[in-house]
N, C-alpha and C positions, 0 to 999 in steps of 0.2 A: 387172433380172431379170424373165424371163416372170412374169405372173399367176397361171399355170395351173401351173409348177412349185413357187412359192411356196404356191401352194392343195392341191398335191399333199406341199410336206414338209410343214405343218401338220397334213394327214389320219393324214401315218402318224406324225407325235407326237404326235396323241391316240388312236392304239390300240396304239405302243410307247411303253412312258414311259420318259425318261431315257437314252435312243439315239439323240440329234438328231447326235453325231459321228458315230455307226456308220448310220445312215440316210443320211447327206450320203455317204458312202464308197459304200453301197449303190448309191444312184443314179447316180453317177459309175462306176460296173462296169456298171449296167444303160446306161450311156448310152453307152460304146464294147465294148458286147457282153463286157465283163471278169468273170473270174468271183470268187467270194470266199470264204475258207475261216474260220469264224467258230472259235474256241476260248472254250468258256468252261463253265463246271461244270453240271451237269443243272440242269434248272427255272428256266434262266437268258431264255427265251425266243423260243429262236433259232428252234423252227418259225412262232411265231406272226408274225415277223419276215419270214422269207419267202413266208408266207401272204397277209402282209396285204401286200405289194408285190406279190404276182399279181395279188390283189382289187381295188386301188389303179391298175391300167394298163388291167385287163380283160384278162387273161391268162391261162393255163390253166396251171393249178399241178398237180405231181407231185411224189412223196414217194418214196424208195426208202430203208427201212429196212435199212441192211448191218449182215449177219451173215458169219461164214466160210462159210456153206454158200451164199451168194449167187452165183450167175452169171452171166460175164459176157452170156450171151443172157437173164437177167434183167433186165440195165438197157439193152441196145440192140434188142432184140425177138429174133426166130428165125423160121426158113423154115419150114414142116413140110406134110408130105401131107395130105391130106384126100380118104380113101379113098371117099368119096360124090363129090363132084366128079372123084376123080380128077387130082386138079392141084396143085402146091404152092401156099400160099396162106402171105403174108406178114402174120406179126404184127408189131407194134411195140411195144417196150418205153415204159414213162416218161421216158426219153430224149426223146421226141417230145411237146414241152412247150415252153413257155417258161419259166418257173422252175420249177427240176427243184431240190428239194432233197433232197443227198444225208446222209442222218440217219449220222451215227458211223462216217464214210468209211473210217479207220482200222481200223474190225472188218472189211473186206470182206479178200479174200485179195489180193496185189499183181497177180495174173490177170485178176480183176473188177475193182481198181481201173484197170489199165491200159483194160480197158474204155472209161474217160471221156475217153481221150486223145484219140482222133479229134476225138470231139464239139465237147473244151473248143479243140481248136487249129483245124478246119476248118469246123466247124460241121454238120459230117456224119459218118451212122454207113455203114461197111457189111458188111452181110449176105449170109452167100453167094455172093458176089464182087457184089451189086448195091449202088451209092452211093444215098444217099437224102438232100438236105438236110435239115436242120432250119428248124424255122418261127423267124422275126424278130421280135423278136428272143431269144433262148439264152441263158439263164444260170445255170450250178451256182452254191446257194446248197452250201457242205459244213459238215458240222459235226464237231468232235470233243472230245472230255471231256481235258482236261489231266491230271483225277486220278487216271484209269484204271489200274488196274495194268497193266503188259506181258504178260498171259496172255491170250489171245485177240484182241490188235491185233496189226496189221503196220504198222509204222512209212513213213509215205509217200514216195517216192523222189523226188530231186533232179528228176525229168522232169515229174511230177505237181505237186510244190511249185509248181517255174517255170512250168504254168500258170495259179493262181490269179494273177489282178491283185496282190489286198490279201489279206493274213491281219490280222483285228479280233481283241484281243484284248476278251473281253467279260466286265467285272466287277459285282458286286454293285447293286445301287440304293442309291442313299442314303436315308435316312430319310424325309426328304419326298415321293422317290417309292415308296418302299413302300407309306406312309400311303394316297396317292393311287391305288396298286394296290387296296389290300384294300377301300377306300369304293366306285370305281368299278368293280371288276372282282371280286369278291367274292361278288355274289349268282349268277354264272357264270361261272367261271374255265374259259377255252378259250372261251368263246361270244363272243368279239369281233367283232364287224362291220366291214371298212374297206370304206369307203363307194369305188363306181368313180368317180375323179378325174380322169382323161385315156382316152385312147383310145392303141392299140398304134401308130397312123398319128403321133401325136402326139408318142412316144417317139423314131419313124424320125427325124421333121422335128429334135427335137432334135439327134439324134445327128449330122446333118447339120452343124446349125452346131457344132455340139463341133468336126467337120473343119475347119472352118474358121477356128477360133481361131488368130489369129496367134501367131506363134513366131520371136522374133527370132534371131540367129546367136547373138547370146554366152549366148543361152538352150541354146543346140543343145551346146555348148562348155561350157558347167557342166555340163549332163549324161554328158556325155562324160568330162569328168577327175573325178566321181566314180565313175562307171562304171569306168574305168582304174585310179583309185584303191584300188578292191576285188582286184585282179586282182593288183596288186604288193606289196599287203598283208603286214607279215610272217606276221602271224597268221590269216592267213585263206587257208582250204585250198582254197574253193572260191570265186570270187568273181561278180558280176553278168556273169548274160550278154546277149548281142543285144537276144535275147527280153525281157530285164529293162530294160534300156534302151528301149526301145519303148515299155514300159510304163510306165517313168517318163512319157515324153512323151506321151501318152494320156491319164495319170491328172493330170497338169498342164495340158494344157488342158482337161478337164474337171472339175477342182477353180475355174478360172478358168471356165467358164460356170454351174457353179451358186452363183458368185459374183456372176454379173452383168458379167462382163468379155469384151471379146470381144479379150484379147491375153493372154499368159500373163506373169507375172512370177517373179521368182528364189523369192519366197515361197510361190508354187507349188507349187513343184519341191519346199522344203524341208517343207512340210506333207505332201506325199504317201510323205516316204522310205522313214520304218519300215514301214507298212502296205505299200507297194512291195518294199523290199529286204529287211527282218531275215530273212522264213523263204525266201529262195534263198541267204543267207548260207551259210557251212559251215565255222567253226573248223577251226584245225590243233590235234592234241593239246597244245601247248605252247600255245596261245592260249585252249582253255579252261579253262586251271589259271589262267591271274592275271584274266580278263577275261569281260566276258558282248559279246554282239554287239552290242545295243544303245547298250552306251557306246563301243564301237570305230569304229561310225557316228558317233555325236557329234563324235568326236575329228576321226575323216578329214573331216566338213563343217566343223568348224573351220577345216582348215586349208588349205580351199581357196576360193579368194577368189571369191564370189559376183559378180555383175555389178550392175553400179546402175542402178538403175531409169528414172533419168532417160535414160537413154543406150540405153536400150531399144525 
């Protein structure tokens, strides 16, 4: 494994404690341009998270707080005259960032949310019929609260889910890292510092060899008949698409380079699912009365015959 990616996960597990799973994820979205919709209860620490992953690359971090009165020329910019020049003159939204995190995605209206769609699928917004890239590399970090009640959210649609990479679910600290919160973070809670670890040039080179992580065929071919496997499901009303399959293989050799490997194996594949598949999932009525999605994945990677490694 590089030096400098190992020096980079260490940095951001000493300013997030107890997220060394959901930081490994984060990296592997930042490292094939993926993006990632985090869930988890307030004061759980999801901006300090994507903060400290701008600060950590040397990166220009943007925050867009959605509410229903947000719009969508709020997060992609807006044209407007400027009656002294005489001339339209183009603003840019916080879109125009490299970690753009989008605070309680689900309070935005489904208008402003489509807003992100260009961004998170092309990498570009446009404005008044003109295309603009975005800077290299792009990643929605999104957040949203589980225990919200349904009065003032709007529920994310199958278009939006499908382009997050990973949904992390993110739970409690355990004791030991509480303890270790309130000793070392306690006399300034919010004032963390990550220290800049790599350089944006740095990221690219990775992402480079990420492409080039070999992938043998019966790697291609496990993908594929679980991918298929969702789609003839009984219980399952919507199952992975294209898009979701791509992302499996994306997110498997990039689990396989911040591993230190430079070929992908079956274990891969099967570490990235949940976080890949559960939220493009989509129960049929009769399949969420006896089942949750989670175990309906289990079942289907049961009962399909991985490939062995040696033969790989």
């Amino acid at each position: 494994m590089d030096s400098a990616l190992i020096k980079l996960k260490k940095e951001l597990n000493q300013s997030i404690i107890g997220r060394e799973k959901e930081i490994d994820f984060m990296l592997m979205g930042l490292l094939v341009q993926g993006h990632v919709l985090l869930e988890s209860v307030p004061g759980s620490g999801k901006t300090m998270m994507a903060k400290s992953f701008a600060e950590a690359i040397q990166g220009e971090f943007k925050r867009i707080q959605f509410t229903p009165d947000v719009l969508p020329s709020d997060v992609t910019g807006i044209s407007y005259f400027h009656p002294q020049k005489q001339e339209f003159i183009l603003r840019m939204g916080p879109v125009m960032s490299n970690i753009l995190l989008a605070d309680e995605i689900n309070r935005a209206t489904p208008r402003t949310q489509s807003s992100l769609l260009e961004a998170m699928e092309e990498k570009q917004v446009s404005i008044d019929g003109e295309t603009i890239k975005l800077p290299y590399p792009f990643m929605v970090i999104a957040t949203q609260n589980p225990i919200e009640s349904q009065q003032g959210t709007f529920q994310l649609p199958a278009a939006q889910l499908d382009r997050f990479l990973f949904k992390l679910n993110i739970g409690y600290p355990t004791m030991k890292e509480e303890n270790y919160i309130l000793k070392h973070f306690g006399q300034a809670p919010g004032k963390v510092k990550t220290k800049q670890v790599v350089t944006l040039e740095k990221i690219e080179e990775w992402s480079k060899q990420v492409n080039n992580i070999q992938v043998h065929e019966d790697i291609f071919t496990y993908i594929i008949q679980i991918v298929q496997g969702t789609r003839k499901h009984q219980y399952i009303e919507l199952g992975l698409s294209s898009r979701a399959s791509l992302a499996m293989l994306q997110a498997s050799k990039a689990h396989a380079f911040i591993n230190g490997r430079e070929y992908v194996t079956p274990d891969d594949v099967k570490n990235i699912i949940d976080p890949v598949c559960l939220h493009r999932l989509r129960l049929s009525s009769q399949g969420m009365l006896i089942h949750e999605i989670s175990s309906i994945m289990a079942e289907l990677i049961k009962e399909i015959e991985a490939p062995v490694e040696a033969s790989i």
